[in-house]
N, C-alpha and C positions, 0 to 999 in steps of 0.2 A: 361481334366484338363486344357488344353491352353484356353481354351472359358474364364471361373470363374480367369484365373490367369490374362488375360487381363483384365477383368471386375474392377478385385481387383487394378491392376497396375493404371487403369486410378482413380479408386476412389481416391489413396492414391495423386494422381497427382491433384487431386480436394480439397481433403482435404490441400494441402499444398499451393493453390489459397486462398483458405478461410483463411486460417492462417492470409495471409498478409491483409485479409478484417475486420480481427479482430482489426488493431491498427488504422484503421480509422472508424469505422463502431461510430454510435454515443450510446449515452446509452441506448435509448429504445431498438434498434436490435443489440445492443449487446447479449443479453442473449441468443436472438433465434439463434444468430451468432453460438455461443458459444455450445447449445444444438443442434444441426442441426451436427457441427463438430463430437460431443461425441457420437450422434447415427450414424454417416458416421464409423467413429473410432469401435464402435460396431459391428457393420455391418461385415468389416472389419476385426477384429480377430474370428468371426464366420467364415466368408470365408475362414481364416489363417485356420482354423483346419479342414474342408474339403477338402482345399489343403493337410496339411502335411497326409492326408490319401488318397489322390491321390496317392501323389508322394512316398508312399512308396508301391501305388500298379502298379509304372510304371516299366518298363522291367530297369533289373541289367543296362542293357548300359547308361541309363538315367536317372536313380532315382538321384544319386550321383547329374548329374545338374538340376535336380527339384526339392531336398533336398535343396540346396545352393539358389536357384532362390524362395522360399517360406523361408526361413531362410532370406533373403536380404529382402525383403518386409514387414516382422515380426520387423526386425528390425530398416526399414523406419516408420513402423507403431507405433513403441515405443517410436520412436524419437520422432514424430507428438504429442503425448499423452502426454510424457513431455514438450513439447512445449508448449502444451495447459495447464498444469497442473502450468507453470511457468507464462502464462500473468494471469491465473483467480489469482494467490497469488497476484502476481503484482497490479491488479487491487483491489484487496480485501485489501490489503494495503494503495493503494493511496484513496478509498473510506473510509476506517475507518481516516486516517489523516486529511482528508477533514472534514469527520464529528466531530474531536479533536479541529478542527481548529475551523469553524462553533459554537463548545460550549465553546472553551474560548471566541472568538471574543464576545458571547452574553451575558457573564459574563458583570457585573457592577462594574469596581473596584472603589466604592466610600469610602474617609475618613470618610463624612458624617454617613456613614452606617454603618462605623467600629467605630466610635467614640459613634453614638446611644446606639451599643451591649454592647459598653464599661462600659456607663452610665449604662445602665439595669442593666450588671452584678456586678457595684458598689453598687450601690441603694437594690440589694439583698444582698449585703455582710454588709447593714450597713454602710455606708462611706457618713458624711455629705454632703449636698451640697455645703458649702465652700471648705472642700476639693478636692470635685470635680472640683470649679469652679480656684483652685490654679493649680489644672494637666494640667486644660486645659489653663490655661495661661503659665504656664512651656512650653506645649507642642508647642502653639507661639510660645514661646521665641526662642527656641530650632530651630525653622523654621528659624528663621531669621538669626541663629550663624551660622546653617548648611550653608545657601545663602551667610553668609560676608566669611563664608571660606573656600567657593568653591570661591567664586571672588578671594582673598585673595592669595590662589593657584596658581590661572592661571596669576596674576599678576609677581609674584615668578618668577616663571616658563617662562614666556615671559621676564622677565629681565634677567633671568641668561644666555635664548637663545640668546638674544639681546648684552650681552657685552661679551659672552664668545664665537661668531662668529663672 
């Protein structure tokens, strides 16, 4: 039993080197990073159940501390496993955000495009070209009252800071 318990002891002590080569490791060896741990980690709870059938065929005097010493290792090894189960979310998170990010950024917010749809979808409803050509002058308009009173605002706004300090 001591041969396979050291064997296991140093693995789990390997696997928990690796851990820390997972949050520098780059993205191509990552994965092999990744897969390499979970077959160590395999490995590992097979060895965990040929121990606990060691140690419950060792003499009464010392089952009790090779029970405890395979039960410690089981649960270095669970820990390890959540460990590893908590960067692949992690990473699977920060990958899908990236790629959220990537397809808004490639989005086109054009008025141009939105004002096109507009027309299409007037022109099938029916809606002359004068009145089409009155919305889009409206819509002008509209640009320019928004701009004088946001200026308008901030003028306000800086006067009353201005005599009221």
């Amino acid at each position: 039993m001591e041969p396979l318990y050291q064997q296991t002891h140093k693995q789990v002590h390997e696997i928990q080197s690796h851990m820390g080569r997972l949050e520098t490791a780059d993205k191509q060896s990552l994965h092999l990073v990744e897969n390499e741990i979970q077959a160590s980690i395999d490995q590992i709870f097979s060895h965990l159940e040929r121990l606990e059938i060691l140690s419950s065929k060792e003499p009464p005097n010392k089952r009790q501390n090779a029970k405890l010493r395979v039960d410690q290792l089981k649960y270095d090894v669970q820990h390890l496993q959540t460990a590893l189960r908590n960067f692949q979310h992690r990473r699977y998170t920060r990958e899908q955000q990236e790629r959220q990010r990537e397809e808004l950024l490639s989005r086109t917010f054009t008025t141009n495009g939105t004002q096109k749809k507009i027309l299409d979808i007037a022109n099938m409803l029916g809606l002359s070209n004068t009145v089409m050509r009155l919305v889009e002058k409206r819509a002008f308009q509209d640009k320019y009252f928004m701009i004088g009173g946001m200026l308008l605002t901030c003028v306000v706004m800086f006067l009353v800071v201005q005599y009221l300090t």
